[in-house]
N, C-alpha and C positions, 0 to 999 in steps of 0.2 A: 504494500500500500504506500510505504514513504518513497519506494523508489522510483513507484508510479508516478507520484505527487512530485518530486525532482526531477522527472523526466518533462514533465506537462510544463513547469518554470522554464528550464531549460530550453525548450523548443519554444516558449512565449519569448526567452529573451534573445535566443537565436532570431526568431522574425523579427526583430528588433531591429539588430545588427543586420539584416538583409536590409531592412528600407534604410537604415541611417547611408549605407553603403549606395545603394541604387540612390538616394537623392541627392547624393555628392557624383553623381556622373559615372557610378562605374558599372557596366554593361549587367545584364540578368546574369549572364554564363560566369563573368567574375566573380560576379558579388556571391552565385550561388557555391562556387570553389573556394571562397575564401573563408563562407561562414562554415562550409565544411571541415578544412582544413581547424579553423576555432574551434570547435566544438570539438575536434579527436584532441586538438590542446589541452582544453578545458577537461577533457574526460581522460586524459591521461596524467594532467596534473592534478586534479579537484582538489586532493589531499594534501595539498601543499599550497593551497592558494590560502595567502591570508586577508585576501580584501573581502571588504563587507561590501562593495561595489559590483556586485559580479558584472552587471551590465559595462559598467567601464571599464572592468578587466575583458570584459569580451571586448568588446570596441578595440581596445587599447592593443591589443592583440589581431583583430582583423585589421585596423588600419597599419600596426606594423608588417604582417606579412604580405598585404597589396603594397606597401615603400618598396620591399625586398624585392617581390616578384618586380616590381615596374626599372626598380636598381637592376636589377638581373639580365633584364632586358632592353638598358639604357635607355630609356623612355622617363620623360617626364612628363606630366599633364601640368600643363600650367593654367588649361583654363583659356587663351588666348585659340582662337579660329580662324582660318583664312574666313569666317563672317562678321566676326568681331574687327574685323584688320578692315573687312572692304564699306564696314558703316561708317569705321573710322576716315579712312582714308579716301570716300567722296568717289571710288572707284578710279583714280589718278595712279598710274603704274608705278610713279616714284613714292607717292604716299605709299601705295603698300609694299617696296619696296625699303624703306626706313620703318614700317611697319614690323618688318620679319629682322631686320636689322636690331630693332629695339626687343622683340621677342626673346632674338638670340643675347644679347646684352642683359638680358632679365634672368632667364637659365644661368648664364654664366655666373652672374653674380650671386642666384642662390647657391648652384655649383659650391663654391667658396665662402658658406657660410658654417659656422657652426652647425649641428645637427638638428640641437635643440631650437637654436635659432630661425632654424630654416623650417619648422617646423609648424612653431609659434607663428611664423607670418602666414606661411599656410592654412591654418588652421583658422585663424583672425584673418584675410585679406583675400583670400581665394575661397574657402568655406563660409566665411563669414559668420562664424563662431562667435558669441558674446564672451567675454571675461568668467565668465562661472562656471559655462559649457565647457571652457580649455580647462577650467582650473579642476574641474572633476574628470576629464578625461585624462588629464596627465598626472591628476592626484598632485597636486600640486594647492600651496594658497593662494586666493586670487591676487593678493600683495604681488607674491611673486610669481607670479603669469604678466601682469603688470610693468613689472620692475625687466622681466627678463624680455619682454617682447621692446620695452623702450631700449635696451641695449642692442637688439636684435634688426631693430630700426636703423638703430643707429650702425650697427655693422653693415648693414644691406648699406647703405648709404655710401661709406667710405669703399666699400668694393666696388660698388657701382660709378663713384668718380674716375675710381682707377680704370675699371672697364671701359669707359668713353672716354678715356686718356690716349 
């Protein structure tokens, strides 16, 4: 009966982790290998997991294993489109041309950031995550989700000058 009952949670917070995953952009076929992949995690750690969060320790664990797979496959999503480029750029060949210019300049700079760092911007600026949503997904206090993202700023910043240097 309780295994039952743990098994019913489990798959309630697995679907969880499926939409949080598909409304960040990543395909049905991914998101449904990733939460796979979490759940034999989950089900092969349980015993050793000491959060009371399991929802964020799943998250926290699907979105690391999609960083890896996408790392593995030197692919980064940043979120930028050749549609996002061409509303920008007024359909003018040179605009989207400094377009993919500046795309590339953005990669590279995260490229070169801290991990946490690059992460934090992610999370806040591409997801558009609030301060409370990182600070429980990273287990972290908001103080310092805060603290570490204005330094995170400020390092995109300084690699970013040197990038268009």
């Amino acid at each position: 009966m309780f295994e039952e009952e743990q098994a019913k949670t489990l798959n309630s917070e697995l679907n969880v982790v499926y939409k949080y995953l598909r409304k960040h952009g990543i395909s049905h076929v991914d998101a449904q290998d990733i939460v796979q992949e979490t759940a034999f995690k989950f089900l092969s750690y349980s015993d050793s997991i000491k959060s009371q969060n399991i929802r964020g320790w799943l998250i926290r664990v699907a979105l690391n294993f999609h960083h890896d797979q996408y790392r593995k496959k030197k692919r980064i999503k940043l979120g930028f489109n050749d549609e996002h480029l061409k509303l920008l750029s007024n359909d003018l060949p040179e605009d989207l041309l400094l377009g993919n210019e500046k795309k590339e300049e953005i990669r590279t700079t995260l490229d070169r950031l801290n991990p946490l760092y690059k992460e934090l911007i992610l999370l806040k600026y591409y997801w558009d995550l609030k301060y409370k949503d990182i600070s429980i997904l990273l287990d972290m206090k908001i103080d310092t989700v805060k603290t570490n993202l204005y330094r995170a700023r400020n390092q995109f910043i300084k690699f970013y000058k040197e990038v268009k240097e």
